[in-house]
C-alpha positions in Angstrom: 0.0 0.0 0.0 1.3 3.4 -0.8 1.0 6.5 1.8 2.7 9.7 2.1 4.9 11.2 4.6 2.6 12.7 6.7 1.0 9.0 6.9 3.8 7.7 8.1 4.4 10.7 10.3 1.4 10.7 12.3 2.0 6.8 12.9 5.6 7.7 14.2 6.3 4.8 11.5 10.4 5.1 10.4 9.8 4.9 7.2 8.9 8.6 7.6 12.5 9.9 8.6 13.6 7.3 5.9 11.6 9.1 3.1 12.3 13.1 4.7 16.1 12.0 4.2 16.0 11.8 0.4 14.9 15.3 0.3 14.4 17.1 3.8 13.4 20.1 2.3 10.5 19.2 0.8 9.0 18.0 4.3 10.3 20.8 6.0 6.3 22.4 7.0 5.3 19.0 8.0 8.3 18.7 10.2 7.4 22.2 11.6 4.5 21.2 12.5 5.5 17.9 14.0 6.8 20.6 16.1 4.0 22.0 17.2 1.9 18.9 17.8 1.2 16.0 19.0 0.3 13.3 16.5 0.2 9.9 19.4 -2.6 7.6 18.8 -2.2 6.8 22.8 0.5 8.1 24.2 -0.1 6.2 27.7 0.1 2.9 25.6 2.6 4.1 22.9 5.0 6.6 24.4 5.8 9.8 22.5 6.7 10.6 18.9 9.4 13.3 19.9 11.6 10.5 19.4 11.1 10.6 15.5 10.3 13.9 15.6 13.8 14.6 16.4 15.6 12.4 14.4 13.5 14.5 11.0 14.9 17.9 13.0 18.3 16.4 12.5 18.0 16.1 9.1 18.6 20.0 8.9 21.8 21.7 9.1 20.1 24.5 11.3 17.7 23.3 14.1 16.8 26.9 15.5 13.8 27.3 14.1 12.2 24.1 14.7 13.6 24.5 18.4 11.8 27.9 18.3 8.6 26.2 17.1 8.1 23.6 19.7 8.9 26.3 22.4 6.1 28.6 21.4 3.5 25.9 21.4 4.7 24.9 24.8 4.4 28.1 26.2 1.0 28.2 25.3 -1.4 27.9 28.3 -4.2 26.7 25.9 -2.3 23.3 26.4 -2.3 22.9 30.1 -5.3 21.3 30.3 -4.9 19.1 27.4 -4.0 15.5 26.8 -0.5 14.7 25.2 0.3 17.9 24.4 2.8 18.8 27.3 3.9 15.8 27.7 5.0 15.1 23.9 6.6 18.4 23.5 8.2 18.1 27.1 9.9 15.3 25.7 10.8 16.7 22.3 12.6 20.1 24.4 14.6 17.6 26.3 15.4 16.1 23.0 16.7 19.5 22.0 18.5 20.4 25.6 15.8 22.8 26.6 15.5 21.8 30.3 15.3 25.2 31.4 11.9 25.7 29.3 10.7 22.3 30.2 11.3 23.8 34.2 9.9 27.3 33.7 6.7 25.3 31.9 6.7 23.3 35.3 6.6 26.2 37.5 4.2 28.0 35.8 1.7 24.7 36.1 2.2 25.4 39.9 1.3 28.4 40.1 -2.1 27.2 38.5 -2.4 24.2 40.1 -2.1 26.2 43.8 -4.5 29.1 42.3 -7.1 26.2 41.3 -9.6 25.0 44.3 -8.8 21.2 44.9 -12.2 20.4 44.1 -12.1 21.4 40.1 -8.6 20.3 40.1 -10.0 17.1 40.8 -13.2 16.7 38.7 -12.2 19.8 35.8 -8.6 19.9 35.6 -7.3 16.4 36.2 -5.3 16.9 33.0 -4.0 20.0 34.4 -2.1 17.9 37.5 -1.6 15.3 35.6 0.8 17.3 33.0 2.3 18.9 35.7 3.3 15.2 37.2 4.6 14.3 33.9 7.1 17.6 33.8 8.2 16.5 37.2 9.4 13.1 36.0 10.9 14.7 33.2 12.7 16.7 35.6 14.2 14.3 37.6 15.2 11.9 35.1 18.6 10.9 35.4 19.4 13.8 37.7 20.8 14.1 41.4 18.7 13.3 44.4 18.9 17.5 45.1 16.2 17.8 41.8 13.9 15.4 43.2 14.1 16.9 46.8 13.3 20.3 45.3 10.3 18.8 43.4 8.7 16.4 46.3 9.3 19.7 48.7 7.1 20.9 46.6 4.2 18.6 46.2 4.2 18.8 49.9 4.0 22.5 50.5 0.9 21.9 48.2 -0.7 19.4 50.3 0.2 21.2 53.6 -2.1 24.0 52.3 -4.5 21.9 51.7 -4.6 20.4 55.0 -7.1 17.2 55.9 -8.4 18.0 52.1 -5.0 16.5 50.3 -5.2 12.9 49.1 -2.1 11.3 47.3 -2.0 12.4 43.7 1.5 12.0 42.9 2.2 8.2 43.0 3.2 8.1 39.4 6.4 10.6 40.6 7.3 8.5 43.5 7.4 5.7 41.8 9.7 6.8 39.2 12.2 7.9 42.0 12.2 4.2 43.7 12.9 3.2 39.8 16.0 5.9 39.7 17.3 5.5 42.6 15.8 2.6 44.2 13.3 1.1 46.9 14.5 0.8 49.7 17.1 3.9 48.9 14.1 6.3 48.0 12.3 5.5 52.0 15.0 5.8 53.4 16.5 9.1 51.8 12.8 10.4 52.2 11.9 9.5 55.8 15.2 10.6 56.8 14.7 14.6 55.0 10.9 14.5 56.9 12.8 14.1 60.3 13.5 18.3 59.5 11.5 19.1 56.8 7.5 19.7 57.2 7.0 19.6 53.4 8.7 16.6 53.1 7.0 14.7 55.7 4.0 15.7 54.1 4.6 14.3 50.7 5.7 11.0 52.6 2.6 11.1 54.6 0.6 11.0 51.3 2.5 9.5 48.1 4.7 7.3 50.2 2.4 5.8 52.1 -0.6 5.2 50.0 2.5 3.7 47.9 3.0 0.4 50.2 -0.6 -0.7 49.0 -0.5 0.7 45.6 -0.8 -2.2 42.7 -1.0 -4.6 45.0 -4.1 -7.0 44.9 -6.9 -6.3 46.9 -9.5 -9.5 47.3 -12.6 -8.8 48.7 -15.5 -10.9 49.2 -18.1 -10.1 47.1 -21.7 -12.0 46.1 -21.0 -12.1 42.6 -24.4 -11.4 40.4 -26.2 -14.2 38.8 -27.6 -14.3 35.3 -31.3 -14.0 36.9 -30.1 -11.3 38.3 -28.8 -9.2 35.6 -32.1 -9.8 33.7 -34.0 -8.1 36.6 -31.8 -4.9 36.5 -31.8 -4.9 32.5 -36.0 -5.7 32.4 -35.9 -2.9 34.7 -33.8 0.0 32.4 -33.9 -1.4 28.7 -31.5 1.3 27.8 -28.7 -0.7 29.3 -26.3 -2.0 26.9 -22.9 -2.9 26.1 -20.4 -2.0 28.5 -23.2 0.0 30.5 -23.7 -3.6 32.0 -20.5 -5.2 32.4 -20.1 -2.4 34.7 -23.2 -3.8 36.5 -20.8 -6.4 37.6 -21.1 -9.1 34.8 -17.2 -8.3 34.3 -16.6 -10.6 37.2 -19.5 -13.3 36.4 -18.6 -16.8 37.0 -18.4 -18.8 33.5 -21.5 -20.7 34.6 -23.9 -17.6 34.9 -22.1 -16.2 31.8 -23.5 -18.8 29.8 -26.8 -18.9 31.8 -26.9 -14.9 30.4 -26.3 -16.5 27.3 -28.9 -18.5 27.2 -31.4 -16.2 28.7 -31.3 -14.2 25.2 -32.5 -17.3 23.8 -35.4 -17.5 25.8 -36.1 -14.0 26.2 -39.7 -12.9 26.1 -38.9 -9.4 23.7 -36.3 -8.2 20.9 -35.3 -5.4 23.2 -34.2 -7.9 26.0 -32.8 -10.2 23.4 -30.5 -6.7 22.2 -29.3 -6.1 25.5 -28.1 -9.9 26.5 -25.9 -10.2 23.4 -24.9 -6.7 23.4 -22.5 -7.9 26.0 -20.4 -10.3 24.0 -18.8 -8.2 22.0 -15.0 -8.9 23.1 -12.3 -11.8 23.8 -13.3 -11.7 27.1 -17.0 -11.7 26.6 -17.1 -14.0 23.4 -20.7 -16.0 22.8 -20.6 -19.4 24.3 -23.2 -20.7 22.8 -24.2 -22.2 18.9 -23.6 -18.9 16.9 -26.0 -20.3 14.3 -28.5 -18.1 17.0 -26.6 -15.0 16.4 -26.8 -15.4 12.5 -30.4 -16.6 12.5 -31.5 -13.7 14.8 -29.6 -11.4 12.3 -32.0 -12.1 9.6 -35.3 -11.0 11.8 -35.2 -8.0 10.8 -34.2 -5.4 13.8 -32.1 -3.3 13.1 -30.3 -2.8 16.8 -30.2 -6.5 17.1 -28.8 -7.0 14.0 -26.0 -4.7 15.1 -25.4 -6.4 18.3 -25.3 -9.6 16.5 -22.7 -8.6 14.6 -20.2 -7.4 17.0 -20.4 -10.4 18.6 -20.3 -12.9 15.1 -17.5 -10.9 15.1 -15.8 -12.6 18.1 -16.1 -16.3 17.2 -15.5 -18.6 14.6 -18.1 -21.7 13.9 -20.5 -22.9 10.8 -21.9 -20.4 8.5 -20.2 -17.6 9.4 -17.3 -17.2 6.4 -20.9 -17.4 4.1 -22.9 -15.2 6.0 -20.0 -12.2 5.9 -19.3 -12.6 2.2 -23.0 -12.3 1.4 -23.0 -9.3 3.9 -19.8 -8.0 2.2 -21.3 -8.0 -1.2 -23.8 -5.1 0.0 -21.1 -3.2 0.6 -17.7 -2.5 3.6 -19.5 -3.6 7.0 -16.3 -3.5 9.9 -17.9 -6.7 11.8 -18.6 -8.3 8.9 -14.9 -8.3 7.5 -13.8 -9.3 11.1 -15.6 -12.5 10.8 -14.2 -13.0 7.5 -10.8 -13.0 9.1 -11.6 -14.3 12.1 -13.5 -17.9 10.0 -10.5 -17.2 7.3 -10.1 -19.6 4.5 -7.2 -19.2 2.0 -9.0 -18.4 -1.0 -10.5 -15.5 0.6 -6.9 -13.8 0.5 -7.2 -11.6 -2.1 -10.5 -10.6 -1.6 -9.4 -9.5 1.9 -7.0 -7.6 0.4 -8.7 -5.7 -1.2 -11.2 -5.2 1.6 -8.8 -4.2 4.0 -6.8 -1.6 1.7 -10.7 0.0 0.9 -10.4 1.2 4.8 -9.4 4.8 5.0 -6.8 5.0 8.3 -7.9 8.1 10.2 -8.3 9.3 13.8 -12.2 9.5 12.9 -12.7 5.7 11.8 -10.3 4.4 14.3 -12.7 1.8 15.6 -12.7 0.2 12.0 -9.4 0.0 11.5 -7.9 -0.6 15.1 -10.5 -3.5 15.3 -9.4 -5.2 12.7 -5.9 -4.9 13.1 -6.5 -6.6 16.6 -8.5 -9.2 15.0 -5.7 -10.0 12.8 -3.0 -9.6 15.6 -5.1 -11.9 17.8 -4.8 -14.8 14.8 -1.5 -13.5 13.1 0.1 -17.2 13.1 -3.2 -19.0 10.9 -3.0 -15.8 8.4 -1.0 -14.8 5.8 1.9 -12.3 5.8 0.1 -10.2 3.8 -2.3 -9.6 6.0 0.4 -8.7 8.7 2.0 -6.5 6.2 -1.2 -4.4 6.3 -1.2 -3.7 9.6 2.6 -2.7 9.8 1.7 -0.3 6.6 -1.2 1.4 7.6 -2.1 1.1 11.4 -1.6 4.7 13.7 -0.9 2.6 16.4 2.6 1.7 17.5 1.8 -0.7 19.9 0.0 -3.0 17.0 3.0 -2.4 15.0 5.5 -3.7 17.4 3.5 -6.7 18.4 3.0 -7.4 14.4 6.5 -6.5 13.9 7.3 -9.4 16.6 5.0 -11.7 14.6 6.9 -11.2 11.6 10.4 -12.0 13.3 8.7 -14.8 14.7 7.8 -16.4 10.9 10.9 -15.1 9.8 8.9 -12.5 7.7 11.0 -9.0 8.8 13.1 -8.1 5.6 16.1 -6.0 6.3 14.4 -2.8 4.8 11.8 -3.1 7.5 14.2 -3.8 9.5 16.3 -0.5 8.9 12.3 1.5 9.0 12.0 0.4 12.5 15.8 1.6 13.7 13.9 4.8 13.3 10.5 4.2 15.1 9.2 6.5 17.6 8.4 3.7 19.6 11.6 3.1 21.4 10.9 -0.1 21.9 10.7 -1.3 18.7 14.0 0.2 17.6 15.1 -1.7 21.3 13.1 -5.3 19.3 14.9 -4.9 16.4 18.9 -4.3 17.8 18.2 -7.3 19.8 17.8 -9.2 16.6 20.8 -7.9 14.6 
């Protein structure tokens, strides 16, 4: 499949800094604007694209006024209560050896953050604490204990104006300091300062303790809901649907009752009721578990919301009748669940026609159900399809984390050519350049 630069650029793919090399003029306003923004699918899963982003900047003999760029949209306070955007160009500063902008940036978030009453901080500016957190990392990374002092000082001046109000909300820093400088060594340091220092002893008194429970696993008895009852609360709201009732608590269903829910759309006594049940089974987790000859039959009656439901949970499974029922389907026109259980009931002489299916898909942010889907789908099966369908997701998909797990599919058949090879040297995903070195 063929895409251009800014393709490639948005999916922090290394074929971009590949293709900017043969002529980095020509993608110098794309790079420029790589500057100014943050093009991460999901940064939290992903990482950052400052990583490639740099590498293109390098390209140019003079890297002032890309430099300039990324500082002007960080300085920008329309971004301090946005998603990504800090964070990605904190990163791309330090890429550039502009720690004393990333710190002014961090100082001015204080001032907010202390000018903000906790409440909105907490329920309309989580962002805002959040990006401040993420400049504090930045700032201690790979820096003296005195840096982190400064910083957890601080976050506990904050929470000593706060008094019986503050709550731990930087766990995420303190655990970056026991990774740099270790568990036990991180206590210790910090229970010693709080012997003289009141700020420190409150940060302690918050992060560090709420940190001895933090991630671990916390059992608790509870009656988990029946199938019988699940029908009771969803006969008594029929607007409940989807993931509106695994939160219910059918996420933690035993298998038994799963299937007794299962069967409970068989027997149910309306369409809308009938919707609702299979609405749920819709994911790995939550695949049908009974004959889906039921979901194609009730397909064909005729409503249009349980058709729909039917479908993204066809979708999930593989059995008799399915491979037919999607090609029919298919021939009406592109249907997302449809070509899922194509793949999903593959048979080789539906390669081709694949193909062509999947390269119909347009790959942007707005569709990114449709294509993320399927590139999970395919991920999920990668060893009983063909390369080329693997191929297709390594082109196209935004997603660097579905890259690298296709790209470790490929090296597991044996499939990563040495041009592939040499685009992923240049990922933004620093751990795919990491997959491929280990492999040289």
């Amino acid at each position: 499949m063929k895409f251009d630069f800014e393709h490639y650029l948005k999916a922090g793919h290394g074929r971009a800094y590949l293709i900017a090399k043969e002529d980095p003029v020509k993608y110098r306003e794309a790079i420029l604007n790589a500057c100014r923004k943050d093009y991460t699918f999901d940064m939290q899963c992903e990482g950052s694209r400052a990583f490639l982003t740099a590498d293109l900047v390098s390209l140019f003999d003079d890297p002032e006024p890309f430099i300039k760029t990324a500082i002007e949209s960080f300085a920008s306070t329309k971004i301090d209560n946005v998603a990504d955007e800090i964070q990605y160009l904190s990163d791309l500063l330090m890429e550039f050896d502009q720690r004393r902008i990333v710190l002014r940036k961090y100082l001015d978030l204080w001032k907010t953050v202390k000018n903000t009453p906790y409440e909105e901080l907490k329920e309309d500016y989580i962002q805002l604490r959040f990006n401040l957190e993420y400049l504090a990392i930045k700032l201690v990374n790979n820096h003296s204990w005195k840096v982190a002092e400064k910083i957890a000082t601080d976050i506990g001046e904050w929470y000593i104006s706060l008094g019986d109000d503050a709550e731990s909300e930087f766990i995420w820093f303190y655990s970056r300091l026991e990774e740099q400088y270790g568990e036990e060594e991180t206590r210790e340091h910090l229970l010693k300062l709080s012997e003289t220092s009141p700020e420190i002893k409150a940060f302690c008194n918050n992060d560090l303790e709420y940190s001895k429970d933090f991630g671990k696993k916390i059992t608790r008895k509870k009656n988990k809901l029946t199938a019988s009852e699940v029908i009771v609360e969803l006969k008594a709201d029929p607007n409940l649907k989807g993931i509106a009732i695994l939160r219910l608590g059918v996420r933690n269903m035993e298998d038994q009752e799963i299937i007794e829910l299962a069967k409970a759309a068989e027997n149910a006594d309306s369409t809308v009721l009938r919707t609702q049940i299979v609405s749920v089974f819709d994911t790995p987790r939550f695949a049908w578990p009974l004959d889906p000859g039921l979901l194609l039959k009730w397909s064909s009656e005729g409503d249009e919301e349980l058709r729909a439901a039917c479908h993204s949970a066809l979708a999930e499974v593989a059995g008799d009748g399915i491979r037919e029922y999607a090609r029919k389907n298919l021939e009406n026109g592109f249907d997302a669940d449809c070509l899922s259980m194509l793949i999903r009931n593959y048979d080789p002489s539906d390669e081709s026609y694949i193909l062509s299916m999947l390269e119909s898909i347009p790959i942007e942010e707005e569709n990114e159900g449709v294509w993320h889907g399927i590139g999970q789908v395919i991920r999920d099966l990668h060893k009983t399809l063909p390369v080329s369908f693997l191929m297709w997701v390594y082109n196209t998909t935004l997603c660097s984390c579905c890259r690298e797990y296709t790209i470790e599919d490929l090296i597991e058949r044996g499939e990563l050519t040495d041009v592939m090879r040499n685009e992923c040297m240049w990922d933004a995903n620093l751990d795919i350049r990491e997959l491929v070195e280990e492999k040289i």
